[in-house]
NUZA-713793 format. One record per residue: x, y, z of N, C-alpha, C, O in turn; residue number from 1; residue in one letter. Coordinates in Angstrom, 2 decimals. Last residue first. Example, Ala and Ser with C-alpha at 12.3 -4.5 7.8 and 13.67 -1.06 7.14 Angstrom:
2
<<12.85; -2.25; 7.08>; <13.67; -1.06; 7.14>; <12.90; 0.03; 7.87>; <13.41; 1.14; 8.04>; 2; S> <<13.19; -5.69; 7.80>; <12.30; -4.50; 7.80>; <13.20; -3.30; 7.80>; <14.24; -3.32; 8.46>; 1; A> 
# end
This chain:
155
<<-8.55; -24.60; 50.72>; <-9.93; -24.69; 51.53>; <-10.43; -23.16; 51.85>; <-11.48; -22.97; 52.47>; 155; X> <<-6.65; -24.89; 48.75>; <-8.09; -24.82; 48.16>; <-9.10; -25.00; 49.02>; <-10.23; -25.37; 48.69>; 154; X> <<-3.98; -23.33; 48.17>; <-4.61; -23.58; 49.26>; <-6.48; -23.39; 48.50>; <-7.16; -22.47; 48.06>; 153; X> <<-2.75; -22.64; 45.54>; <-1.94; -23.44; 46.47>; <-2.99; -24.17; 47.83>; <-2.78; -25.28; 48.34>; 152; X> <<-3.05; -21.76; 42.66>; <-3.41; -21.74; 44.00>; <-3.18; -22.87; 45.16>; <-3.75; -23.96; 45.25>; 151; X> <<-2.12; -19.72; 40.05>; <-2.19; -20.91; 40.54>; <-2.37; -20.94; 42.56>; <-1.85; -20.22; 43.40>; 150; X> <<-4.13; -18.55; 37.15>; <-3.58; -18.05; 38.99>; <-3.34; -19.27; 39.82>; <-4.32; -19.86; 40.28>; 149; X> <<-4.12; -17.93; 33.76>; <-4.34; -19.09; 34.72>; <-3.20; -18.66; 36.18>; <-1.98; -18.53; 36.21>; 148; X> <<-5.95; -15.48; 32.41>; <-4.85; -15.66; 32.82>; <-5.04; -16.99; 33.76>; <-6.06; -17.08; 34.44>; 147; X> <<-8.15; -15.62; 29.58>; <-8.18; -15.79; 30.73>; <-6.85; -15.82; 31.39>; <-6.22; -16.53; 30.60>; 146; X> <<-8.35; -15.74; 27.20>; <-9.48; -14.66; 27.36>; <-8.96; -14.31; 29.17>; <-9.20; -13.30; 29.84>; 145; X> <<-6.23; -16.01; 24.84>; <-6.58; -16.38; 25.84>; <-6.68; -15.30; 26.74>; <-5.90; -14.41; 27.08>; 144; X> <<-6.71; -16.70; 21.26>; <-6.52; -15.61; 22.52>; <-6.87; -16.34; 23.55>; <-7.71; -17.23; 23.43>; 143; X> <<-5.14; -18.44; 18.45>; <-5.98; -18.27; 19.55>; <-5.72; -17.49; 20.56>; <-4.55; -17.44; 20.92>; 142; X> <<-5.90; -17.38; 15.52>; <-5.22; -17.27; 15.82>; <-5.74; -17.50; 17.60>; <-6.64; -16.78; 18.03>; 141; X> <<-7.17; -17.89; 12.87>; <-6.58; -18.73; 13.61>; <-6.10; -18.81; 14.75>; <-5.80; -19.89; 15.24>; 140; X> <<-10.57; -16.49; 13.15>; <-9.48; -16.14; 13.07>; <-8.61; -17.44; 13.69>; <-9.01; -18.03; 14.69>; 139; X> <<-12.63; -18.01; 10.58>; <-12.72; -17.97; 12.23>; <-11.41; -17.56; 12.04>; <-10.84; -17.98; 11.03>; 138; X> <<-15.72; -16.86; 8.46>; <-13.92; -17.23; 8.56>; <-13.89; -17.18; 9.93>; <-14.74; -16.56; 10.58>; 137; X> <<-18.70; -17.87; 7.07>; <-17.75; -16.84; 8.21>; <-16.59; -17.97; 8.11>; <-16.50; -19.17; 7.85>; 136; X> <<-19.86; -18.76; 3.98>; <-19.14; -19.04; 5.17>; <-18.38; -18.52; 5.87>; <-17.20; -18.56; 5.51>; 135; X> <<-19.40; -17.69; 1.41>; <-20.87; -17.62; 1.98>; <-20.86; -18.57; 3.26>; <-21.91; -19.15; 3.52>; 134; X> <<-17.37; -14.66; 1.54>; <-17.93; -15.87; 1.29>; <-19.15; -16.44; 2.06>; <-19.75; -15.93; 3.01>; 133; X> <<-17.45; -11.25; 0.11>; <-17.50; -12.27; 1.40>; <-17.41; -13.30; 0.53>; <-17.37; -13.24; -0.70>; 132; X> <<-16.12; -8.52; -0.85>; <-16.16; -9.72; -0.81>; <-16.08; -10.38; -0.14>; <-15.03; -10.55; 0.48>; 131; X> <<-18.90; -5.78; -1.01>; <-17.63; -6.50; -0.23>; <-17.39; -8.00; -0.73>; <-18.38; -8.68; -1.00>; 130; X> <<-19.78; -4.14; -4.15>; <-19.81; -5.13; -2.85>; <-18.63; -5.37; -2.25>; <-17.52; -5.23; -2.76>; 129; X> <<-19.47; -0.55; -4.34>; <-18.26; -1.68; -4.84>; <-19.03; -2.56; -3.03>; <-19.02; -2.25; -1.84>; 128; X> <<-19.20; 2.15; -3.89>; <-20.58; 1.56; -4.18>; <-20.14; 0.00; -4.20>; <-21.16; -0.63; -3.90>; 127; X> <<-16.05; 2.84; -4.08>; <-16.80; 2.86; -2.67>; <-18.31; 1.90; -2.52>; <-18.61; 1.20; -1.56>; 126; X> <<-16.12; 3.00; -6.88>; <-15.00; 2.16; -5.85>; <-15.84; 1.84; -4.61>; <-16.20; 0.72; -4.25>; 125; X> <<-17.97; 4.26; -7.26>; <-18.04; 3.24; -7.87>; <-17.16; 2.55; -7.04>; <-17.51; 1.50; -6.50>; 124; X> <<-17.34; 6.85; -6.77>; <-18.62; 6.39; -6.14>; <-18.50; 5.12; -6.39>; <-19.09; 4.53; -5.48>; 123; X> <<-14.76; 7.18; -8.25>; <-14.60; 6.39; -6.45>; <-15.92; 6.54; -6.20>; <-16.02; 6.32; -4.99>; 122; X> <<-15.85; 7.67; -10.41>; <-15.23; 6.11; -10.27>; <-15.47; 6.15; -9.01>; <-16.26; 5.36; -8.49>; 121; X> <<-16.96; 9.80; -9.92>; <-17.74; 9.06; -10.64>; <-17.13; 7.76; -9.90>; <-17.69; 7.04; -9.08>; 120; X> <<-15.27; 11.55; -9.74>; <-16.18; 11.31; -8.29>; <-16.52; 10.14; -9.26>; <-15.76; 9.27; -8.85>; 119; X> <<-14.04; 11.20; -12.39>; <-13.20; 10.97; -11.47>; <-14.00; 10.78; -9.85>; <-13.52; 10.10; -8.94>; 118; X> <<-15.55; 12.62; -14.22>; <-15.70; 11.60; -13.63>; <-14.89; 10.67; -12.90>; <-15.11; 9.46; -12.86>; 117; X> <<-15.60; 15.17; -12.71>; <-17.48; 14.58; -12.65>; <-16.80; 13.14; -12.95>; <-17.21; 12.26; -12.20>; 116; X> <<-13.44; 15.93; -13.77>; <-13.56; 16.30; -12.29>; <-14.79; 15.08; -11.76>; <-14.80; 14.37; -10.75>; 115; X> <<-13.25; 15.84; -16.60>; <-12.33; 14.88; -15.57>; <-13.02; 14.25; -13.95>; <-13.12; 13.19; -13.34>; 114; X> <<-15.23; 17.81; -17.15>; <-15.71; 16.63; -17.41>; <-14.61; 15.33; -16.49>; <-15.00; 14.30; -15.95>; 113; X> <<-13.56; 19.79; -16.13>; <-14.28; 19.80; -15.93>; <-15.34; 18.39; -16.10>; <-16.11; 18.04; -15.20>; 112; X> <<-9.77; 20.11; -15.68>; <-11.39; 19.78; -16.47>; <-12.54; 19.20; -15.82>; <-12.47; 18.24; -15.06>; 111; X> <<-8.53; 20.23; -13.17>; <-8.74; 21.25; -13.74>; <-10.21; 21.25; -14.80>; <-11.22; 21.95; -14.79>; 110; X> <<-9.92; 18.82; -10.18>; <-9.42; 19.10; -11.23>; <-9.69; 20.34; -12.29>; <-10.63; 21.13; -12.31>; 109; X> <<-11.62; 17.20; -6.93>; <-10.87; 18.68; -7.84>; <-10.20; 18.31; -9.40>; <-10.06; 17.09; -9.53>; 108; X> <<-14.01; 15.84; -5.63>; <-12.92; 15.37; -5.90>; <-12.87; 16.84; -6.88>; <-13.83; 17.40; -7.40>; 107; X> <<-15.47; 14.18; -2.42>; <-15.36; 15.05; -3.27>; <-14.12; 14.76; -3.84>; <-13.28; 14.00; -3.37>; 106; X> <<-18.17; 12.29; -1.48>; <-17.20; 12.45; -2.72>; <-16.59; 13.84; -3.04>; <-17.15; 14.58; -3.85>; 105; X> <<-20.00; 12.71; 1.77>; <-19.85; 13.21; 0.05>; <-18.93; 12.80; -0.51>; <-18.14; 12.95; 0.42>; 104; X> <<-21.44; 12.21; 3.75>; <-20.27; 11.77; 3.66>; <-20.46; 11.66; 1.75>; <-20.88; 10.85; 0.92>; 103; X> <<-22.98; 14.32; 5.90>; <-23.09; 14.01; 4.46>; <-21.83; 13.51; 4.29>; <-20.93; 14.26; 4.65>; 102; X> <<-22.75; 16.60; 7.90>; <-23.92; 15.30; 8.43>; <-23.36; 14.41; 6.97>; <-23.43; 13.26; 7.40>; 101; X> <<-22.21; 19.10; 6.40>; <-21.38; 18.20; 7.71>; <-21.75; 16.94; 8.10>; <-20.93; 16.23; 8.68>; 100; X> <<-24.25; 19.59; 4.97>; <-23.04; 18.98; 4.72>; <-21.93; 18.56; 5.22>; <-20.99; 17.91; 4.76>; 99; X> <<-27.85; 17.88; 6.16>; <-25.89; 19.43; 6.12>; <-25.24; 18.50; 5.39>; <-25.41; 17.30; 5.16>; 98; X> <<-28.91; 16.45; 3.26>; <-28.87; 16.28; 4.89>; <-27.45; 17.55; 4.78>; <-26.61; 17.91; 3.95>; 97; X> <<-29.72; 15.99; 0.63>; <-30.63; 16.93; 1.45>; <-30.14; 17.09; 2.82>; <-30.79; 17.79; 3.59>; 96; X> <<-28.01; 14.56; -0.61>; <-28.21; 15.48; -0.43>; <-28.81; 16.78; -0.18>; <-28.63; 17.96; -0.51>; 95; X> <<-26.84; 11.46; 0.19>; <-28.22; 11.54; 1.04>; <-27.59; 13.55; 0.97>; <-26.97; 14.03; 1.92>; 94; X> <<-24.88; 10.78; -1.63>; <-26.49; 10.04; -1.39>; <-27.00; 10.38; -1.17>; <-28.08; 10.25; -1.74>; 93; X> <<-23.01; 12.61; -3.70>; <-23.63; 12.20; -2.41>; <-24.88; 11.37; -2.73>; <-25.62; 11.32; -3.72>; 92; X> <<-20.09; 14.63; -5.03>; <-21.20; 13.40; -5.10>; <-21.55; 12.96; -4.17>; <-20.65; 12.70; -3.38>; 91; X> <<-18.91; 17.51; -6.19>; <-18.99; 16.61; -4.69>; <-20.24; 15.61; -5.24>; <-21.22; 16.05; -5.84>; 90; X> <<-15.46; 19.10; -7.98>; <-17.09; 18.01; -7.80>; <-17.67; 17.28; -6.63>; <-16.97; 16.43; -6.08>; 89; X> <<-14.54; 21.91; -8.81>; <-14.69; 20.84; -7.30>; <-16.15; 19.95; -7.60>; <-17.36; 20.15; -7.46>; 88; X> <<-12.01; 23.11; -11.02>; <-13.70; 22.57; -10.82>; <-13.61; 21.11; -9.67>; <-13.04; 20.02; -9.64>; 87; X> <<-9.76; 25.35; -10.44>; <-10.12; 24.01; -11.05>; <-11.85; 23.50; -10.37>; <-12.44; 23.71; -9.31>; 86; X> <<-8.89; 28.33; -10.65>; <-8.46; 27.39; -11.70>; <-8.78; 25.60; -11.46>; <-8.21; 24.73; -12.11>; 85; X> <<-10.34; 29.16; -8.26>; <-8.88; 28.89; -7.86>; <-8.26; 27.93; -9.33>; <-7.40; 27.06; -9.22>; 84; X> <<-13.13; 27.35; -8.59>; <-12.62; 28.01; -7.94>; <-10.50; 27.74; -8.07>; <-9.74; 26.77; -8.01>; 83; X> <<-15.99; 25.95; -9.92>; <-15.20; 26.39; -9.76>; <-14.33; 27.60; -9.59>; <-14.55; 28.67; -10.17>; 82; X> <<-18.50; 23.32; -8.48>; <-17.74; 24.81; -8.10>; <-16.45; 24.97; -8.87>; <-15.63; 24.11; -8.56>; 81; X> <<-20.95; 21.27; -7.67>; <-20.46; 21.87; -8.69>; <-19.80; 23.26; -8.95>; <-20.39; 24.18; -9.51>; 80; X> <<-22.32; 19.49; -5.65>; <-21.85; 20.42; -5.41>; <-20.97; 20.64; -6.83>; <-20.08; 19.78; -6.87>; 79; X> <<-23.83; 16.75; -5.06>; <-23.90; 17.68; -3.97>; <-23.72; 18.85; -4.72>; <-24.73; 19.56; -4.71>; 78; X> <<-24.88; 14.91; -7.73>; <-24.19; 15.73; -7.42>; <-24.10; 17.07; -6.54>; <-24.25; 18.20; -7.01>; 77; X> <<-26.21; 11.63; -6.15>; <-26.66; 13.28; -7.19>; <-25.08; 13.93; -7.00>; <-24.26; 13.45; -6.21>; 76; X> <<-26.75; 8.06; -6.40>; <-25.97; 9.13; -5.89>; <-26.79; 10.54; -6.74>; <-27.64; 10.49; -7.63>; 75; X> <<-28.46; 6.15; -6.89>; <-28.82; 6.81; -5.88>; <-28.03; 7.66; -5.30>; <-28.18; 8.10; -4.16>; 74; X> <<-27.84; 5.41; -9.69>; <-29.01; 6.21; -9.69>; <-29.08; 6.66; -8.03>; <-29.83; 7.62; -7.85>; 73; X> <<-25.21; 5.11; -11.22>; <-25.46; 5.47; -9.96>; <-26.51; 5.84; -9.64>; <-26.39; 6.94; -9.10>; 72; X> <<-25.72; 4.30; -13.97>; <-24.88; 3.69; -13.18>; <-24.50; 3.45; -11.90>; <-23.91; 2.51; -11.37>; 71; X> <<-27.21; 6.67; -15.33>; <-27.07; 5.51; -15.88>; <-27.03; 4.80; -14.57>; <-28.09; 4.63; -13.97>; 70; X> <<-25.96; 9.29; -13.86>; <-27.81; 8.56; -14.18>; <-27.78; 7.07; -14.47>; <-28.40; 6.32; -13.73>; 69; X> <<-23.59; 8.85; -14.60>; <-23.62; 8.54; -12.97>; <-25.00; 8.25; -13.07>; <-25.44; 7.22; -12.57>; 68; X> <<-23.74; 9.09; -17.21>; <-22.94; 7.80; -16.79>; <-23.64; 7.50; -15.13>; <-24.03; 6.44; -14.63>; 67; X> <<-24.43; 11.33; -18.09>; <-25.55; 10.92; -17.80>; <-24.92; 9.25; -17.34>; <-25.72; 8.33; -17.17>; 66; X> <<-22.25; 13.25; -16.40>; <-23.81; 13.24; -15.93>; <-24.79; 12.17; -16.19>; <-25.68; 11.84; -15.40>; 65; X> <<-20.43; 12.44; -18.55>; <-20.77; 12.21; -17.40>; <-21.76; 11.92; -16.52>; <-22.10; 10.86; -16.00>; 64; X> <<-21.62; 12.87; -20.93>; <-21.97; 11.68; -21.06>; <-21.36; 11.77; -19.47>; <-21.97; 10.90; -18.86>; 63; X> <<-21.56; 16.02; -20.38>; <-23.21; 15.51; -20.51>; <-22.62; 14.44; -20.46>; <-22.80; 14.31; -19.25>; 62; X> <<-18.60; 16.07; -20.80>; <-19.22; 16.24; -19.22>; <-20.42; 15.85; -19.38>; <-20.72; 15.12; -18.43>; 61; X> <<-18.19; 15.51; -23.36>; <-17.75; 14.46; -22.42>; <-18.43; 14.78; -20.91>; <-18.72; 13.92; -20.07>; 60; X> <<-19.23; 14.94; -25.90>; <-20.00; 16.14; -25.49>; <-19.59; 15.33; -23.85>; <-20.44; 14.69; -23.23>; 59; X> <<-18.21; 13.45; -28.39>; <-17.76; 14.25; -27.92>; <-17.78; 15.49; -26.76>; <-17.03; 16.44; -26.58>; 58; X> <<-20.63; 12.65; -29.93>; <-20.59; 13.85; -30.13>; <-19.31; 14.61; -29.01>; <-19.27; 15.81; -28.75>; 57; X> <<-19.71; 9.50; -28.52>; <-19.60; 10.14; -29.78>; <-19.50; 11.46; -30.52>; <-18.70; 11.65; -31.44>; 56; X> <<-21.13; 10.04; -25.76>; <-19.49; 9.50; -26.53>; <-19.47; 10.17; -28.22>; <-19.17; 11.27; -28.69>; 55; X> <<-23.81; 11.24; -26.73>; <-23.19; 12.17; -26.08>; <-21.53; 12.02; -26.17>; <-20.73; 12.91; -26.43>; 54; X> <<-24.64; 8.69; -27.67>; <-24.46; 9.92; -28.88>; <-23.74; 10.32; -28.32>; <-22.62; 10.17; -28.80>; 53; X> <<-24.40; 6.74; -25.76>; <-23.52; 6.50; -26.35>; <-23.32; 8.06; -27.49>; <-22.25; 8.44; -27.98>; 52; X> <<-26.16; 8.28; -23.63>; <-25.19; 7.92; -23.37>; <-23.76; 7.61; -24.60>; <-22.60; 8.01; -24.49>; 51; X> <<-29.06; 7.77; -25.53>; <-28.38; 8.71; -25.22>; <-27.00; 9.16; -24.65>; <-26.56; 10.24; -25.03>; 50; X> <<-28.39; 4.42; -24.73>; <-28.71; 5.04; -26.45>; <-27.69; 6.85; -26.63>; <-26.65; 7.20; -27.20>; 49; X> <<-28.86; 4.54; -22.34>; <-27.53; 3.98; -23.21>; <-27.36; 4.49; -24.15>; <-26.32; 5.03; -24.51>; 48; X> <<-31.63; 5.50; -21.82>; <-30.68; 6.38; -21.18>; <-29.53; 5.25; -21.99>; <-29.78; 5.96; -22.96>; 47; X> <<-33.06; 3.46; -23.87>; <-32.63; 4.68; -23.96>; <-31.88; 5.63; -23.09>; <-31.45; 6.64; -23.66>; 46; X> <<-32.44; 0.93; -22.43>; <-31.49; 1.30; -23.78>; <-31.64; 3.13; -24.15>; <-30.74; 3.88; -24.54>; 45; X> <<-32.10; -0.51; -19.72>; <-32.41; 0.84; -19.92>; <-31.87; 1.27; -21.39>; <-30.85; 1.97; -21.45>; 44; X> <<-32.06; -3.19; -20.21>; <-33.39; -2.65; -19.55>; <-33.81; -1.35; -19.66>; <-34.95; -0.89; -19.71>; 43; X> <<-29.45; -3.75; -21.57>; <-30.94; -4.09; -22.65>; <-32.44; -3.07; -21.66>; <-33.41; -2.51; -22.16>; 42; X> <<-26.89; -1.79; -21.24>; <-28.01; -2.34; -20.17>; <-29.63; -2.36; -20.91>; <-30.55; -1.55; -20.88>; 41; X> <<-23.03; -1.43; -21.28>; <-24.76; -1.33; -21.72>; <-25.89; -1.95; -21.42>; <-25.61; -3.14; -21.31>; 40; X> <<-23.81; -0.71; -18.42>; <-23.58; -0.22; -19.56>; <-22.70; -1.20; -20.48>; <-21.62; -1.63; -20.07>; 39; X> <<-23.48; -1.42; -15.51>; <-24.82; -1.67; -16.59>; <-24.89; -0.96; -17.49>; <-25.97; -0.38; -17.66>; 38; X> <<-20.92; -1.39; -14.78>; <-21.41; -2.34; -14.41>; <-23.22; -2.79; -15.49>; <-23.77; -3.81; -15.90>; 37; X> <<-17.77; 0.62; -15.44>; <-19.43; 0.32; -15.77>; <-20.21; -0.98; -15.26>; <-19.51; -1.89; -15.71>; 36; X> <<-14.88; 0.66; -14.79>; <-15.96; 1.05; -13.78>; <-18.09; 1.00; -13.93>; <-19.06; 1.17; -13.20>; 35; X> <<-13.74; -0.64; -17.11>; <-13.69; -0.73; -15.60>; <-14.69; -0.64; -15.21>; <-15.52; -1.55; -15.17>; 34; X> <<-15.23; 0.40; -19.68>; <-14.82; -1.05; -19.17>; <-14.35; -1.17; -18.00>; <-14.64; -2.32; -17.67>; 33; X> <<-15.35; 3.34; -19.41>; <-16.90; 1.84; -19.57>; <-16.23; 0.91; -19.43>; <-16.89; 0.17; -18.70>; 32; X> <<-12.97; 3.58; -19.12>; <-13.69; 4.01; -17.80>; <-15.04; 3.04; -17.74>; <-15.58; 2.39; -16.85>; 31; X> <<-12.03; 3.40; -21.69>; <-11.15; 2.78; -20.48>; <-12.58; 2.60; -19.29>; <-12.97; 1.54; -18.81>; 30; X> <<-13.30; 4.97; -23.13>; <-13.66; 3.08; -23.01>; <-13.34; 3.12; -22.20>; <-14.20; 2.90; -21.34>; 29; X> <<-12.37; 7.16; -22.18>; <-13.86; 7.22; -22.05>; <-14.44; 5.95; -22.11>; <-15.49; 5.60; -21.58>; 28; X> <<-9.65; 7.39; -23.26>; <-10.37; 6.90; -21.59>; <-11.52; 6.93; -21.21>; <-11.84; 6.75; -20.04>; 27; X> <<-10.18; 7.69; -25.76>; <-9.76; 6.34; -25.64>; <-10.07; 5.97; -23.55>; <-10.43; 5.00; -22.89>; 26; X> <<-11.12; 9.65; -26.44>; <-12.42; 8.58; -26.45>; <-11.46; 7.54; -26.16>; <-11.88; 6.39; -26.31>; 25; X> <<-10.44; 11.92; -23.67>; <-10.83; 11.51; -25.05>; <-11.43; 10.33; -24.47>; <-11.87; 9.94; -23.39>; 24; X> <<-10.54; 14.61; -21.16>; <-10.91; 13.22; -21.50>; <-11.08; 12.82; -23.27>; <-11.84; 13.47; -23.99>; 23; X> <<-7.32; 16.11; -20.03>; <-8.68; 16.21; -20.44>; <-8.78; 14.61; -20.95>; <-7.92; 13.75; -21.12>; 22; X> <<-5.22; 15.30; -18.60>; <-5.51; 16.56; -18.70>; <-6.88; 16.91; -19.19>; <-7.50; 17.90; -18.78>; 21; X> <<-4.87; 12.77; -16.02>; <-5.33; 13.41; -17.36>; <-5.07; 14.55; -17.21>; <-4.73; 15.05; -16.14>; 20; X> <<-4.56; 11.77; -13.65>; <-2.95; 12.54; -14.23>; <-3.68; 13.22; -15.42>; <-3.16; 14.24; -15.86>; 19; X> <<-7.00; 11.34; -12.65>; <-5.83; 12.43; -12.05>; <-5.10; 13.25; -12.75>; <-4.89; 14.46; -12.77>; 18; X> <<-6.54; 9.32; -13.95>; <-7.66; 10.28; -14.47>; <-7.18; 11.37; -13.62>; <-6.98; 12.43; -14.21>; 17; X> <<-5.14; 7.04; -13.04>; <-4.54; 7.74; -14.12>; <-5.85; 9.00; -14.78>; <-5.90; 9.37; -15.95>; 16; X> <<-6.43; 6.89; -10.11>; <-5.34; 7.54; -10.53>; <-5.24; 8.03; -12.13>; <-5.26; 9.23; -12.42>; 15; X> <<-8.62; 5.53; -11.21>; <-8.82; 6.92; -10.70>; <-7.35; 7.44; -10.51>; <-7.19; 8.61; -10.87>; 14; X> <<-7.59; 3.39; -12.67>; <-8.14; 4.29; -12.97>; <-8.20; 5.98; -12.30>; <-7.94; 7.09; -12.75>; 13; X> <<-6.39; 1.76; -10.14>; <-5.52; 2.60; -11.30>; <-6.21; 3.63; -12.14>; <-5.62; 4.68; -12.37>; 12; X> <<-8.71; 1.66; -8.52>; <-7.59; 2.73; -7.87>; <-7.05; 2.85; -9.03>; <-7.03; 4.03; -9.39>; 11; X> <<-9.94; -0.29; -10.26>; <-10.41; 1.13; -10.40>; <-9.86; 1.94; -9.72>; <-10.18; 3.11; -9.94>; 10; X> <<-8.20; -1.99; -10.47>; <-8.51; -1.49; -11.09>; <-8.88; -0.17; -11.42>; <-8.53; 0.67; -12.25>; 9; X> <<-8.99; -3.13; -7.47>; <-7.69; -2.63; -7.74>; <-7.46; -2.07; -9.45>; <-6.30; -1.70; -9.64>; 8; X> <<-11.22; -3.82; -8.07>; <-11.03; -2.53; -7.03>; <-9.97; -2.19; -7.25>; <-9.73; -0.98; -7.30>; 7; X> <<-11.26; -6.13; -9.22>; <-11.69; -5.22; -9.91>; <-11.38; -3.59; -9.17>; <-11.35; -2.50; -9.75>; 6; X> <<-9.54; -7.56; -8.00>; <-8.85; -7.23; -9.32>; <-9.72; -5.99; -9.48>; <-9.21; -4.92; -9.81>; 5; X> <<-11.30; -8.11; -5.77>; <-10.27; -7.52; -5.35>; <-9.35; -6.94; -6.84>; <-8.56; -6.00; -6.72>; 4; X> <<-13.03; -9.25; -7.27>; <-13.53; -8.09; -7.04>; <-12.53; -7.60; -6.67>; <-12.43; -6.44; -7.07>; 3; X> <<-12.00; -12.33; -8.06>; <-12.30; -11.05; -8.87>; <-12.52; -9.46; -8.62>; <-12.28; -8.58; -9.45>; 2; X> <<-11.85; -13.10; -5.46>; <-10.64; -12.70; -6.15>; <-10.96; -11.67; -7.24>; <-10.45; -10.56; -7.37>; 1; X> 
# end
């Protein structure tokens, strides 16, 4: 149940980062409290440490960059473009492979720090365990695999 709150969370997020126009410090909590999972993180205090000046100095696309370091260490950023009045961010795993081969993140906006973290969340949506239990479910519902042919003559 929790995780389904939490996913559904982070669709509101990534919506209302959509609607931003730019990032302050009040969606900059918003986003550490949804979408952070090891922030803050006793193991890594100096990438946090650095993380929190960059909040503070206001310096919102570096605390991007270093959120997805932080938070995503096995995503990079495919692709950093802008074009046509808004900045295209692409996030990936595996960016050494085409980019046809590459099931990337991408995501547009006008700001620039929005753009980085708006891939940010849906890496996070997507990076997001499944919720199982620790017992398979059987569907109720029963099929019948077989049509019954009735037969009249059994020699």
């Amino acid at each position: 149940m929790l995780q389904i709150l939490r996913h559904h969370d982070l669709g509101e997020l990534s919506d209302r980062l959509r609607q931003a126009g730019e990032i302050n410090a009040r969606l900059m909590a918003e986003i550490l409290d949804v979408a952070c999972r090891r922030f803050p993180s006793l193991g890594q205090s100096e990438k946090t440490a650095r993380l929190e000046h960059l909040i503070q100095s206001g310096a919102w696309t570096d605390a991007a960059l270093a959120l997805i370091d932080l938070e995503l260490p096995l995503w990079q950023i495919r692709r950093l473009a802008y074009d046509e009045g808004e900045w295209h961010c692409a996030l990936s795993r595996e960016r050494e492979l085409p980019e046809w081969l590459d099931q990337s993140i991408e995501v547009r906006h006008a700001d620039l720090a929005v753009a980085v973290l708006s891939a940010f969340v849906e890496a996070q949506r997507i990076s997001e365990p499944e919720s199982r239990t620790s017992v398979p479910t059987v569907s109720q519902r029963v099929r019948d695999f077989y049509e019954a042919v009735p037969i009249d003559n059994f020699l």
